[in-house]
N, C-alpha and C positions, 0 to 999 in steps of 0.2 A: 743586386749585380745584374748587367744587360751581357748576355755574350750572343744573341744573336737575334737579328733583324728581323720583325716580320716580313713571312714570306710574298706578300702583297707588295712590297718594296725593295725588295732584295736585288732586282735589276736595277731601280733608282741611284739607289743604296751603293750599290757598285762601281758603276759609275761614278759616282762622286767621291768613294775613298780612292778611287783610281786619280782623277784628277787632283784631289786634294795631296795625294803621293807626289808626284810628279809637278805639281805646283807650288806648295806650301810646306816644303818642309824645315827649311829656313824660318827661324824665331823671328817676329815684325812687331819691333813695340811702334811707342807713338812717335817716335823721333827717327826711326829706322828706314831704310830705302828698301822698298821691295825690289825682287829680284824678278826682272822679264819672267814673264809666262813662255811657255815653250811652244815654239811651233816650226811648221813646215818641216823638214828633213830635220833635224835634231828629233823633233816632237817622235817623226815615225822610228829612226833609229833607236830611241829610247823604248821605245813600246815595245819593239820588235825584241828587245833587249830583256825587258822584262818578261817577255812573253816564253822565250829562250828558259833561262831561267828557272821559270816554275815546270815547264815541262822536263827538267834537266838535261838540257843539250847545254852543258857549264862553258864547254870551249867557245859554242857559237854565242854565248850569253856574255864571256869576258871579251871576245872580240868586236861586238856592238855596243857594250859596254864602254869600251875603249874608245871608239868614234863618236858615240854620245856627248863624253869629257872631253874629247879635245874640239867637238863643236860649243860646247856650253861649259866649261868649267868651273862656270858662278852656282851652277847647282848643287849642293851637298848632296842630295840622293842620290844624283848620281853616282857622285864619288863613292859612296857607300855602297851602290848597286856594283859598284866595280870592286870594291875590297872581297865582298860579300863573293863573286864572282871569281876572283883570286885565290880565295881560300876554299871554294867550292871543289876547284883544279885540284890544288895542293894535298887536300884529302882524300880524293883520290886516288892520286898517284900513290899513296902512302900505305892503302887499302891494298890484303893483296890477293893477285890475280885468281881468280877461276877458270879454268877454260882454256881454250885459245884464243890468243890475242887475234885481232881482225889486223888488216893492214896495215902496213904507217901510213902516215898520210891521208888516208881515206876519211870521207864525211862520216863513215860506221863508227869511228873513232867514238866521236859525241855522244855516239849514244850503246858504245860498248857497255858504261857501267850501269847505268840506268834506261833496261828498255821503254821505250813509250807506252809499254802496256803495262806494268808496274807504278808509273807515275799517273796514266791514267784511271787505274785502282786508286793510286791511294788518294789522289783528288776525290773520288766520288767516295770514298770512305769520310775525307773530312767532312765534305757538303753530308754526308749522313749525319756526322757527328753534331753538325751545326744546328740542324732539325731538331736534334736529340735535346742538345741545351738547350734551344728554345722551348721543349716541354719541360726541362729540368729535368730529364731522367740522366743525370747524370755516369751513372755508373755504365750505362751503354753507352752513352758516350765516349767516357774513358775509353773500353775496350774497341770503341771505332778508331779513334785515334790513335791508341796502340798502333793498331792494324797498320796505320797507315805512316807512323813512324818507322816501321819495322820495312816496309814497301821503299817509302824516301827518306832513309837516315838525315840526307845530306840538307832538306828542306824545313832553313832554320826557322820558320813559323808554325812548323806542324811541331817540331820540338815545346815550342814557347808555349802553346795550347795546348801540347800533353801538361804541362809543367803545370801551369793555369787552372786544368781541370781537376787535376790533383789535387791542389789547392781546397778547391771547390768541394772534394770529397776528401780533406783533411787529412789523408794521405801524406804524409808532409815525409815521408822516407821515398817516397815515390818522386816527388817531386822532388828534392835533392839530387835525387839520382838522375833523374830527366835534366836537370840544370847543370851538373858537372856536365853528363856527356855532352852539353849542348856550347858550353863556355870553352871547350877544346878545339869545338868546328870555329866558332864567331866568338872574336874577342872584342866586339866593338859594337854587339845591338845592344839599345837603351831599354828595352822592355824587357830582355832578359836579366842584364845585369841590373835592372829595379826586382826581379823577381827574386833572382840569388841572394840580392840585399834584403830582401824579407823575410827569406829562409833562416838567414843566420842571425837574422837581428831575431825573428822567434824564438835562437836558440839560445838569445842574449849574448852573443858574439857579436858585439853591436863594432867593435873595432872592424874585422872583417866588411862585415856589414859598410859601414860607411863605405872603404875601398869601394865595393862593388857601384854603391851610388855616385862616386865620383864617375867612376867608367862609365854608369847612365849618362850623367850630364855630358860629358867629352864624347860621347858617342854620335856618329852619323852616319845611320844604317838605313836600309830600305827597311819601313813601316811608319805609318801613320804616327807616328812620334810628334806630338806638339810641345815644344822644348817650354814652354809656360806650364803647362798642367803638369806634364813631367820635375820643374822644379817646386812645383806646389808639393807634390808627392814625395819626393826627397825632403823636404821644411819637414811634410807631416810624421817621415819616419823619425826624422831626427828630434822633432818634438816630446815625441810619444818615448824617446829615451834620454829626452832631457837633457840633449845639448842644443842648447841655446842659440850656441854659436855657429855651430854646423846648418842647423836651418837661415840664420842669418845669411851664412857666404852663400846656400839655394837661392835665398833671396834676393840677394845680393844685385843682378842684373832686371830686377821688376821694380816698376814704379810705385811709389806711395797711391797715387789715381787707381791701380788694381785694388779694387774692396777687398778680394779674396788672398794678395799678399801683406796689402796691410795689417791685415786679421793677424794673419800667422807671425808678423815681425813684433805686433804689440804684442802676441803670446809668447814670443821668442825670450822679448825684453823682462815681461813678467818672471819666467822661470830665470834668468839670469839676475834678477833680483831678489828672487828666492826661490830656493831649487825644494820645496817643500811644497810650491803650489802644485795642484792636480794637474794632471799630464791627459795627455789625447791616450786614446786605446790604439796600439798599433794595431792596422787592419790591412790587409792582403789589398794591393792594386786591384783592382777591375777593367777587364781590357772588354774589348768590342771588336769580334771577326766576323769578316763578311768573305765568298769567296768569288773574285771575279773573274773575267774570259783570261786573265794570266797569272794570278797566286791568291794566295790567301792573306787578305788585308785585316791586319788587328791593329786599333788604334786602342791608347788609354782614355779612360772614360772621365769626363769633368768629374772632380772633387768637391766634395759638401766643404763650408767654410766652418773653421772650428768655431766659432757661434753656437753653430748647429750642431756639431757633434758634439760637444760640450755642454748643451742646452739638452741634449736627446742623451745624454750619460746623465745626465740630474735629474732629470724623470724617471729612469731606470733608477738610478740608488732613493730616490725619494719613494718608488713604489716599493723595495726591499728594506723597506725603513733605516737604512742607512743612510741618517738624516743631515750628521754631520759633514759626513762627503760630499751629501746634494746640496747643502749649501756654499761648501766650498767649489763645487762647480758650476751654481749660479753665478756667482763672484764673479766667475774667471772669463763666463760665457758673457757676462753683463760687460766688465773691462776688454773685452778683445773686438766685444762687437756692438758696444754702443749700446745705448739705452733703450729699452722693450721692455712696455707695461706689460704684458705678460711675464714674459719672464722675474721681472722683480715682483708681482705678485704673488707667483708659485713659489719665490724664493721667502718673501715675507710670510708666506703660510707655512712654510717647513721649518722657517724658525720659530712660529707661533707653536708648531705643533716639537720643537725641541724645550719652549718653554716650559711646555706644562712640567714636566717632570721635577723640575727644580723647585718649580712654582707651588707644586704639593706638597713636596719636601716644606718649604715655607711654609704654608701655611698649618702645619700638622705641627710642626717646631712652634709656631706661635700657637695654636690650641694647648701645645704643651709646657706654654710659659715659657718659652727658650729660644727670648727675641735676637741675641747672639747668633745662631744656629740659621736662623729666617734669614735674619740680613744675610747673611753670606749666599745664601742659596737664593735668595732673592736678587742679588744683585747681578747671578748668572742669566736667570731671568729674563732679565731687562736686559743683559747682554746681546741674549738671543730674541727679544720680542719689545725694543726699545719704543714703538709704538701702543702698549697696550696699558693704559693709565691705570689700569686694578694691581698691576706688577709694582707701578712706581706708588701708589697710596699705600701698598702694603710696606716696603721699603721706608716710608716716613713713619708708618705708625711701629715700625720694629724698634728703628731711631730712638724714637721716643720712647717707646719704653726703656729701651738704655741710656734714658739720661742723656743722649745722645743728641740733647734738643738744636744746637747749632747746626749740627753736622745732617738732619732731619729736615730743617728749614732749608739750607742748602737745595738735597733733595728737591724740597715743594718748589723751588727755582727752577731746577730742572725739569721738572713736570711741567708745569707752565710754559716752557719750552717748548716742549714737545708739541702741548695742544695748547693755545693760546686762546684758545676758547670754551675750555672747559675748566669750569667756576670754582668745582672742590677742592683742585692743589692749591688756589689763589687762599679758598676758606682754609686750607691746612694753613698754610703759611703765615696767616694771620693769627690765626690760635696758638701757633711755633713761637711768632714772633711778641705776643703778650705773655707767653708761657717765662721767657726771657725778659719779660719785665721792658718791653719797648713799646708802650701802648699808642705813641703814635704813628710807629710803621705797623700795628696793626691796625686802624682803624683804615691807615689806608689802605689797606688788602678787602678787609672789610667793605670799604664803600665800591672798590672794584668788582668785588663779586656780586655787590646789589646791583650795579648797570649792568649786568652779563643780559642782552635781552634773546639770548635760546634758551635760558629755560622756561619751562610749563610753567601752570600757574601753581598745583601743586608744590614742586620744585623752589620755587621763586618765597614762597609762603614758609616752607621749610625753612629755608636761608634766613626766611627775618627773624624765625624765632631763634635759631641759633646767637644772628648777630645780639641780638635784642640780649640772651644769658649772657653771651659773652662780653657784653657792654657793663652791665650789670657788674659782673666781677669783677670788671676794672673798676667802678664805681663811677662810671660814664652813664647815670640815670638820663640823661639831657637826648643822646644820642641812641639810647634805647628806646625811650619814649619814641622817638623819630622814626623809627624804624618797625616799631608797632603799629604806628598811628593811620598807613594802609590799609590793615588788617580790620575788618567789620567789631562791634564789641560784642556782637552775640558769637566770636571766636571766643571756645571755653581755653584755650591756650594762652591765646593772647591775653585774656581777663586775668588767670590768675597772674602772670608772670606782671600785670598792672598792681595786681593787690599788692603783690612782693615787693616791686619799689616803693610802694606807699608806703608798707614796713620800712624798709632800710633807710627812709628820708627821714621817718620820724624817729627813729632808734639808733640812727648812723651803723654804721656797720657795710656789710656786701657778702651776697653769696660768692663761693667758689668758684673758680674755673672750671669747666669740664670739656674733655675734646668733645667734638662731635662725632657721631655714629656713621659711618660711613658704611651705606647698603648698597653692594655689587649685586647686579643678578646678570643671568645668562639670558641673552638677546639673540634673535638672529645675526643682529650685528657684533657678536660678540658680548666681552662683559662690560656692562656700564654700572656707573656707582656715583651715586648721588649721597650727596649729605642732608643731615638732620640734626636735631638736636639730642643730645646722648640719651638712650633711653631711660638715665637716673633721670634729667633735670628737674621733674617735680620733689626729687629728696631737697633742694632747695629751697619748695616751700616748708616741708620737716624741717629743717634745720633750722629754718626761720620759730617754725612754732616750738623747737627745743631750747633756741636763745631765748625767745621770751619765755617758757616756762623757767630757764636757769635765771634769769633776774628778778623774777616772781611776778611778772606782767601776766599775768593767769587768765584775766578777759580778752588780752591781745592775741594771746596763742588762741585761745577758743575759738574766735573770730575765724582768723586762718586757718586752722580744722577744720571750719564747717564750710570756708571754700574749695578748699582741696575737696572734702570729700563730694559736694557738688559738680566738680568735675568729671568724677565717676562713683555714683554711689555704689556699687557693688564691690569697688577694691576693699578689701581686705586692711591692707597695710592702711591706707587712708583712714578706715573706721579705725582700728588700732590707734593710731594716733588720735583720732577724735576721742576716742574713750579717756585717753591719758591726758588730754584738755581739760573734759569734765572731771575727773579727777581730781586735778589739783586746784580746781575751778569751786569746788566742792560740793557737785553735782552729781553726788554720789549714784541716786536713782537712775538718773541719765546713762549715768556712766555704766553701769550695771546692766541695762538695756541693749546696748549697746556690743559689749562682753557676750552677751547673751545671744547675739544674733549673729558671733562669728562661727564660724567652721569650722576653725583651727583655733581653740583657746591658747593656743601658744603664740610670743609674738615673732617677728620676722627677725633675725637675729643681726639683720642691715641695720633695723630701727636702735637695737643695742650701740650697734659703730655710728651712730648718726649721734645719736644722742651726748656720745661721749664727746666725739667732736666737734659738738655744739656746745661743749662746756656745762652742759645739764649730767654732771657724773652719777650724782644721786639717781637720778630715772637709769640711767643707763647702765649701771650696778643693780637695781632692780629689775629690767630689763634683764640681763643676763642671768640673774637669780633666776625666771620665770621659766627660761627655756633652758635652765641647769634640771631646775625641778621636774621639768616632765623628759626630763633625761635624755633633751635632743641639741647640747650645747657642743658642738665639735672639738674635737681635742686645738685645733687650730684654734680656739676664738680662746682657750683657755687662757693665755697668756694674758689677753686684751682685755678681758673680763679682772681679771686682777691689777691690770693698772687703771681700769677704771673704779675698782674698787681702792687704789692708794688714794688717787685723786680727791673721792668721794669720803676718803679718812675711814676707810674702814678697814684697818690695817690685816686684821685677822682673818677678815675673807680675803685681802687681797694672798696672805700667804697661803692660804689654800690651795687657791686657784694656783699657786706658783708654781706648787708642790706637788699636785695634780702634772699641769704640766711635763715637772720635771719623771713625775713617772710615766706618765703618757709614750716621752720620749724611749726610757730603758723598757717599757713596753710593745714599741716598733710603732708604738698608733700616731706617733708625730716623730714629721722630720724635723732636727734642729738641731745646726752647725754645734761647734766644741765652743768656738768664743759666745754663740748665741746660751748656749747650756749651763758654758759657766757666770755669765751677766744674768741668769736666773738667779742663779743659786747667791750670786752677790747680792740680790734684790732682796732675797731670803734672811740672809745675814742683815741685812741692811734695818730691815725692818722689825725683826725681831730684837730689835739692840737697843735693851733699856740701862745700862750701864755701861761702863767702864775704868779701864782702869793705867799706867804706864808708868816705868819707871826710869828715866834719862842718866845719863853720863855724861858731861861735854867739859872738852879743854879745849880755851883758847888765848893765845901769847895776846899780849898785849891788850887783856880782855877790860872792855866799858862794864857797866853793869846788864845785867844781863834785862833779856826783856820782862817787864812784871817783878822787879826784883829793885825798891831801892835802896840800893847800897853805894853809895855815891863812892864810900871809900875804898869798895871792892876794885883793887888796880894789881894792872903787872899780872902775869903768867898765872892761871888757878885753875883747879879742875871741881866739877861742882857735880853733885846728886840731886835729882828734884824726882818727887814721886807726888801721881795726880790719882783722884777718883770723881768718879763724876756720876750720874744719876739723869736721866732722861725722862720726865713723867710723860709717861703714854698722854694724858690727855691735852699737851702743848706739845705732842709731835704728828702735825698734820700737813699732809700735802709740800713736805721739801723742807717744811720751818718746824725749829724746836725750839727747846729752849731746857739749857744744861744748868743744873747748883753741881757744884766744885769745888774740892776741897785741895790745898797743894799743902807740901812741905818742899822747903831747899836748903840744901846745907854746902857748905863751900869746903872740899874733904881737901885740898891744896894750894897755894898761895907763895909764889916767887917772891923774895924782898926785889923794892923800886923807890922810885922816889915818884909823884905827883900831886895836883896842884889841882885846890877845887873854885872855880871860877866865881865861884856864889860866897864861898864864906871865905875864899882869899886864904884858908888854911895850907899847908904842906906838910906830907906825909909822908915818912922816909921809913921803911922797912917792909911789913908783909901785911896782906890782909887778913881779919879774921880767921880762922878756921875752926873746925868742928862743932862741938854743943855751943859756945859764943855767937858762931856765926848762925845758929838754928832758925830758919822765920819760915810761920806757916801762914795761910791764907784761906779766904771763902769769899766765895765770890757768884756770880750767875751770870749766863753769857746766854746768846739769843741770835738766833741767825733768821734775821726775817724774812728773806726771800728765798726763793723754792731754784731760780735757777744762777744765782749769783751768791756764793763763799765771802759774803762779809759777815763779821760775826761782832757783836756787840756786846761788852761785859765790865759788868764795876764788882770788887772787888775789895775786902779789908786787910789786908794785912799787918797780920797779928806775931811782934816778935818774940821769942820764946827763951832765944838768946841772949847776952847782955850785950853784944855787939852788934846785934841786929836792930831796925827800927819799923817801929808798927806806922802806916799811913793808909790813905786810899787813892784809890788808883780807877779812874773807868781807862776802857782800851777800846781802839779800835784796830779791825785785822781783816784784808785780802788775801785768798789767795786761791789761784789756780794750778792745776796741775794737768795735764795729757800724759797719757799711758806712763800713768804710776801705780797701775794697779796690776798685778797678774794678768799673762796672758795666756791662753789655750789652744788656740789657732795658730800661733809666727812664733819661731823660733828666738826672732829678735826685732824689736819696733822702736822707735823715737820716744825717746822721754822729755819733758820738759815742764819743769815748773817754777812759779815765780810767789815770791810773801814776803808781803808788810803789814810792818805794826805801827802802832802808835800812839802813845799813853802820858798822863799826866798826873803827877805826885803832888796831892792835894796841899799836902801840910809840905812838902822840901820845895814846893814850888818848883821842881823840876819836870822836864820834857825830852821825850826822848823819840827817835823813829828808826829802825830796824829793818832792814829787807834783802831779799836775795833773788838772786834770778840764775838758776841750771839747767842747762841743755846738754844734752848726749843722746848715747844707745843704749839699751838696756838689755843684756841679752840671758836667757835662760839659761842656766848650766843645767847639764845633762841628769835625769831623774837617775840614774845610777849613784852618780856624786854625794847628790843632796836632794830631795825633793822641794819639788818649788822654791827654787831659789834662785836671784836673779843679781845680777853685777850691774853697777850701771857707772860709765866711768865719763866723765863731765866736765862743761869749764863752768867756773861760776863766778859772779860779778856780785861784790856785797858790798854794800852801805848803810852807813848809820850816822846817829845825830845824837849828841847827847849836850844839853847844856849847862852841865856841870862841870865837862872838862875846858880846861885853857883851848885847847883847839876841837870844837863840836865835832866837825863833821869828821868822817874817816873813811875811805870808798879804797876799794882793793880787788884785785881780782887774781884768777887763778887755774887751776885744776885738779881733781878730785876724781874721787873712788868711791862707789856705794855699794855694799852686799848687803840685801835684804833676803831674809828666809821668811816664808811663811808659812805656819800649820794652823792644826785646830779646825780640819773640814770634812763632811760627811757628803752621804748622800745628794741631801737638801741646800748645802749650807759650804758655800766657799772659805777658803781659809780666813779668819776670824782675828788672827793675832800675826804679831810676826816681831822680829828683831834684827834689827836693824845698825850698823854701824857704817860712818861715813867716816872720810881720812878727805881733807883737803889742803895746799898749800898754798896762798895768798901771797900778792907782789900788790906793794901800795899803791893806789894811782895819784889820790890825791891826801890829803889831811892828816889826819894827827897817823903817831905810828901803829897803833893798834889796829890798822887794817891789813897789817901783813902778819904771818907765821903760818903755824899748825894750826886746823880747828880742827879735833875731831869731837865725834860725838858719837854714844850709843844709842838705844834705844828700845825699852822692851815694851810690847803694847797688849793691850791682852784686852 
């Protein structure tokens, strides 16, 4: 704040607010006429006017006053000098008497109420005061002022500098009380009613407040009033309380060409588009008093442009780490006042330094596998620090571990964006977009990051071994080779990843995909991160030397052994794996040597997972045996170790392992979900199942013969019993395939009289079929299900009748089928069911054929363990067809909907429910062919 002039200029000074009074106080834009300068007799009666005035001789002041205006009435000051002059009178008069009145009429009159030695006081009381602020000792100041208030009440500029100084000493009950009394004498100066308006807008009586600013602007008083800075200061109160509009109509009369109104209307506009953006700090005017040979001149001081005070509030909350605010008042300082590298620098670094917070959060969620968690916090991040490329690679690799590979790639687009010259989002995007099975939009990302020419030569080197795996995987040898072929051959990198194509060309096949490793560090220039190739990639060449061990290529894996470990003879894992070359190589001694010279007789429990998923299960079940036995196999690998021992057909470790596991779990040493606990525990059942056994119920209207059953005559309405056992020899149940002996019996316990008609032997049969000991036929047979991940089952079978109404023939069959969540569930209350089976078989000796299938879809939902345990409804439509060529019309297709209630018990610990019982109820509408496609079918079923 400036309130007072060095005293080296203070005559200068003077002088010139005196002219600038009496010259300028009429508003001059650029289109405006100024108003004559004053001179000759007008100029002296004006002065002489003024001069009156301050001394307070008021009557001689309003009567020179008066002859001033009616020689120059184009002057506002004056008219204001004259108002000011009017009301000086008037309060006096009002004031009452002391004394004896002096004569009428008499010149004593003038100066009855105010002697010239009292105004002379309290003049040199101000000029003290004036000195005083200039040192800032304000608080003597005040009390000069006082002084000299109380000397000249009526002298409304010594008022306005009490008021002012108040201010100045936050005083602000002081200064109220200075501005009432002072708004009673003068209803019309602009500096005080700006002052009253800051009083009551401090007290957030901003209503009030406005009135008084209005009165500023429509005021024309004697003081250095410049109607331009003055409506700047009105825009800045009404700002700083957020009406929009009120600073607009300030505005209102100034030109877009003024920088310093522009400013304030594009702030104006802003807050009127959202009254949430940061607002100016309302701040007390600043006036500027000088005292010359006839009053005391205060003008208001130019205003900073909210730029700047906006700019100088965002520095202040950025140093009080209120980071959010400083950047919203970056914003607002950058929108109101134009573009400044500074300024967007300071603001880019506050957001940098809002990022980190989120940014740790991310990265501490992803240390704790909880790439969910990361993305969201990482996407605040980037919100706040959209320039810094480690925010947006980690954002891709969260992606991608959620599966999220589309939506990840995306991302790498956007990064690219960002820097269009930095090579690693180009290399994410490529590994995204092969990830996705699109291998020619990745090679072209690919060959984009190989022309990147800022990177090093390190750098540049990295990237070809990357591309070069990731070629590979595709099984793009051509384009790998290519990208090698820069690279020296005494590079040990480059060399191996040549041996490994040489493999895969002669063996077919292809490594893996693997991301690349993406290495941030912290630079002065911030963080930078550059890619590599993942630091598995040489499991690749393992994996190579565990497929040739699984095929029994024993000298080819050897080979590659001995150049891996070339690479670096001191790894560990490498000689591990060399040892297990010689080995099967049958290099005993070697291999022994070998063993003998590691550190860790245990092996690396990776080499276990490697080896499994190199289809070498035998090593890799041995492998996990190795580091079971020296009692360092994590309850987490337990699971893994036991499917690589089914794999391996070793059924009895694998349930070991299962059962471990599952204690592991009710131990707290492993996490794992209820539906994970209970697919153990099936795995268990599953495996240990060398029999069985079920005994069916089923009635169907207008029933064909049933599947496996020739009975050509079996017609019309019947309800039938069939009971099965069966036998699984362990040593032909390995790796998914068995193979079952099976013994059945069927008997026909019911039978509708009908009439039908057998297409082959042109007989007719009018009444009922078979039933009971008649109808007895038993069977044996063997069935074979030879792949591991597809339910066809293959079986031939005698059957042998027992009944005299039954007929003995043979029969092979064949049978599909699939099923989704027909099994128990332990996680979801209720999930999707659906499953589909066909048969079809041929009767040796009746020469007949037949085809059988169904197809059900619904919900299955668990009824409540209070109810029933385990037990589940599943209510469905279903589409069935059949083919029989015995009847006059084969085919018969129908469709419908149905009810399933399965219960299941028979489970422990270890071992999921085992049995269950089952009955379905469905009811058929014919679509196509003979009529035996529509009625009732129901069916029981007990399985055990």
């Amino acid at each position: 704040m400036i309130d007072r002039l060095p005293h080296n200029t203070k005559r200068r000074a003077t002088s010139a607010l005196y002219l600038v009074l009496t010259f300028a106080s009429a508003p001059a834009g650029a289109d405006e006429i100024l108003p004559l300068p004053l001179s000759g007799a007008a100029y002296r009666v004006a002065d002489q006017a003024y001069r009156e005035y301050a001394s307070g001789d008021y009557d001689a002041a309003l009567r020179d006053a008066r002859e001033a205006v009616r020689q120059r009435p184009d002057v506002p000051s004056l008219r204001g000098l004259l108002r000011q002059a009017e009301a000086a009178v008037r309060n006096r008069a009002r004031r009452p008497a002391t004394g004896r009145a002096p004569p009428a009429n008499s010149r004593a009159t003038a100066h009855a109420a105010v002697s010239p030695a009292p105004v002379q006081g309290a003049r040199a009381l101000v000029s003290r005061a004036l000195d005083l602020l200039g040192q800032n000792k304000l608080v003597d100041a005040s009390r000069e002022i006082d002084r000299a208030v109380q000397l000249a009440p009526d002298v409304p500029q010594y008022r306005l500098l009490q008021v002012y100084v108040s201010i100045r000493l936050q005083d602000y009950a002081a200064a109220e009380s200075a501005s009432r009394a002072e708004s009673g004498n003068v209803s019309g100066d602009a500096l005080m009613s700006l002052m009253s308006g800051y009083l009551l807008q401090r007290r957030r009586s901003y209503d009030a407040a406005r009135e008084q600013y209005v009165r500023a602007l429509s005021a024309t008083t004697p003081g250095n009033v410049d109607p331009r800075i003055l409506r700047l200061a009105v825009a800045d109160a009404a700002l700083s309380a957020g009406d929009a509009q009120g600073a607009l109509d300030a505005l209102k009369s100034l030109e877009d060409s003024d920088a310093d109104a522009r400013e304030r209307k594009l702030y104006a506009q802003a807050l009127a588009a959202d009254n949430t953006a940061p607002r100016l700090e309302l701040k007390a005017p600043v006036i500027q008093c000088a005292m010359n040979q006839a009053a005391l001149v205060c003008a208001l001081t130019p205003l900073e442009r909210p730029s700047h005070a906006l700019a100088d509030a965002a520095y202040r909350a950025a140093a009080d780490h209120r980071l959010q605010e400083a950047v919203g008042l970056f914003d607002m300082a950058l929108r109101v006042g134009g573009a400044n590298r500074e300024l967007e620098g300071r603001r880019d670094s506050v957001r940098r330094q809002m990022a980190q917070q989120p940014a740790g959060l991310a990265y501490r969620a992803m240390a704790d596998n909880d790439p969910e968690s990361a993305q969201k916090q990482i996407a605040l991040a980037i919100a706040y620090a959209p320039d810094v490329m480690a925010y947006r690679l980690l954002r891709i690799e969260a992606l991608e571990r959620m599966h999220q590979n589309a939506a990840a790639e995306s991302a790498a687009s956007e990064a690219m964006q960002a820097d269009d010259e930095d090579s690693v989002p180009v290399l994410m995007r490529g590994y995204l977009r092969q990830l996705q099975g699109r291998p020619a939009a990745a090679l072209g990302d690919y060959q984009r990051a190989l022309k990147n020419d800022t990177l090093s030569d390190d750098d540049l080197r990295n990237l070809r071994l990357y591309v070069a795996d990731a070629s590979m995987a595709g099984g793009d040898f051509k384009f790998a080779t290519q990208t090698l072929s820069p690279l020296p051959t005494g590079d040990r990198e480059a060399a191996w990843r040549r041996t490994l194509m040489s493999f895969y060309r002669q063996y077919s096949g292809h490594p893996r995909l693997r991301a690349p490793f993406l290495d941030c560090r912290l630079t002065p220039y911030g963080t930078v991160c550059t890619a590599r190739p993942a630091d598995s990639a040489t499991d690749a060449m393992i994996e190579a030397i565990y497929k040739a061990l699984a095929k029994k290529h024993n000298s080819t894996a050897l080979a590659l052994a001995r150049d891996l470990v070339a690479l670096s003879p001191k790894n560990e894992r490498y000689r591990w794996v060399l040892a297990q070359a010689l080995t099967a190589d049958g290099r005993a001694s070697e291999a022994n040597e070998v063993f003998a010279s590691l550190h860790d007789a245990t092996p690396d429990v990776d080499l276990a997972y490697l080896a499994s998923m190199s289809g070498a299960s035998a090593l890799a079940t041995q492998t996990f045996k190795k580091i079971d036995d020296a009692d360092k196999l994590p309850a987490g690998a337990l699971q893994d170790a036991g499917f690589a021992a089914v794999n391996a057909d070793q059924r009895p470790a694998a349930v070991t392992y299962f059962k471990r596991s599952i204690d592991a779990v009710g131990d707290g040493q492993l996490e794992m979900s209820p539906q994970s606990l209970y697919e153990t525990r099936r795995a268990v059942s599953e495996l240990e199942r060398q029999w069985g056994a079920y005994v069916s119920l089923s009635y169907r209207g207008s029933n064909n013969m049933q599947a496996g059953q020739n009975q050509s005559a079996l017609v019309g309405d019947n309800l039938q019993i069939g009971t099965e056992a069966y036998w699984r020899p362990p040593s032909l149940d390995r790796d998914g395939s068995y193979v079952d002996l099976y013994a059945r019996l069927t008997d026909t316990a019911y039978s509708a009289p009908t009439t039908s008609s057998n297409t082959l032997t042109g007989d007719t049969f009018v009444g009922k079929s078979p039933t009971g000991v008649p109808s007895l036929l038993s069977a044996f047979g063997v069935r074979w299900k030879p792949l591991a991940s597809q339910n066809i089952i293959i079986a031939f079978e005698r059957q042998q009748a027992i009944g005299s109404a039954a007929q003995s023939d043979w029969l092979p069959r064949l049978g599909y089928s699939y099923g989704l969540g027909t099994d128990l569930r332990a996680d979801v209350p209720s999930w999707n069911t659906h499953q589909v089976y066909a048969e079809t078989g041929y009767y040796l000796r009746a020469q007949t054929y037949y085809l059988t299938s169904e197809l059900q879809s619904g919900r299955s939902f668990r009824l409540p363990e209070t109810w029933l345990g385990n037990t589940v409804v599943w209510p469905h439509a279903v589409l069935g067809a059949d083919y029989n060529n015995a009847y006059s019309m084969p085919w018969a297709v129908g469709a419908g909907v149905g009810v399933n209630l399965r219960h299941w018990f028979r489970e422990d610990r270890y071992h999921a429910p085992r049995s269950y019982f089952d009955l379905s109820v469905q009811y058929r509408l014919k679509v196509a062919g003979d009529e035996r496609a529509k009625g009732w079918f129901i069916r029981s079923v007990f399985n055990y």
